[in-house]
N, C-alpha and C positions, 0 to 999 in steps of 0.2 A: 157509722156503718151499721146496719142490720142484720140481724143474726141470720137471716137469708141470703143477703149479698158475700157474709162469709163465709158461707157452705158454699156458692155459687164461686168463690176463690180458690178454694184448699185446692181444686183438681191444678190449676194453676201454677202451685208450688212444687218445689222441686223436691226428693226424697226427704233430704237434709230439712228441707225448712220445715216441713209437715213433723219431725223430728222433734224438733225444736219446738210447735205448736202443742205437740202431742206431752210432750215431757213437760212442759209450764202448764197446761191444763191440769194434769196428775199435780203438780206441784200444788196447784191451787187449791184443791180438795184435801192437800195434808192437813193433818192436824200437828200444830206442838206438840216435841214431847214434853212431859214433866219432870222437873227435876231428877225423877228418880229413875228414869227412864233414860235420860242426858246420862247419866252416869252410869249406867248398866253399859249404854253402848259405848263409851270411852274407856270404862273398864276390858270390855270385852277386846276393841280398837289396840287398846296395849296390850293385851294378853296376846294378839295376834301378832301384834310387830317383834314382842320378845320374843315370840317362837313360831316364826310363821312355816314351821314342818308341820306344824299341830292341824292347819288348817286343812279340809277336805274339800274336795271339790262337789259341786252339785250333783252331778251323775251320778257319785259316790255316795253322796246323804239318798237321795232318792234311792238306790240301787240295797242301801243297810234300810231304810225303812220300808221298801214292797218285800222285802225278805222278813221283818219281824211284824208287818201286819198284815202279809197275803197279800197284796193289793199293787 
């Protein structure tokens, strides 16, 4: 299939599969992490499940940092 026959499909698809398209493309563009990256985010993964009161919500990071850099 050609990369025009599948631009000429996507309208075709349903929310969900376009979803599903959209998130594996992203996927495709990831990079590995590095070891020391693997383990920052596993580190942080347990810190979260041993105290997940600790954790804030987005609104909330967003809302403390336009209040400490104006913006």
């Amino acid at each position: 299939m050609s990369f025009n026959e599948v631009l000429l499909e996507l309208p075709t698809l349903s929310f969900e599969q376009r979803q599903i398209v959209i998130r594996r493309t992203l996927e495709l563009d990831d990079t590995p992490l590095n070891p020391a990256e693997e383990s920052l985010v596993e580190s942080r993964l347990k810190a979260l499940r041993d105290a997940p009161a600790s954790a804030v919500s987005l609104d909330t990071m967003k809302s403390r940092l336009r209040t400490r850099y104006g913006k």
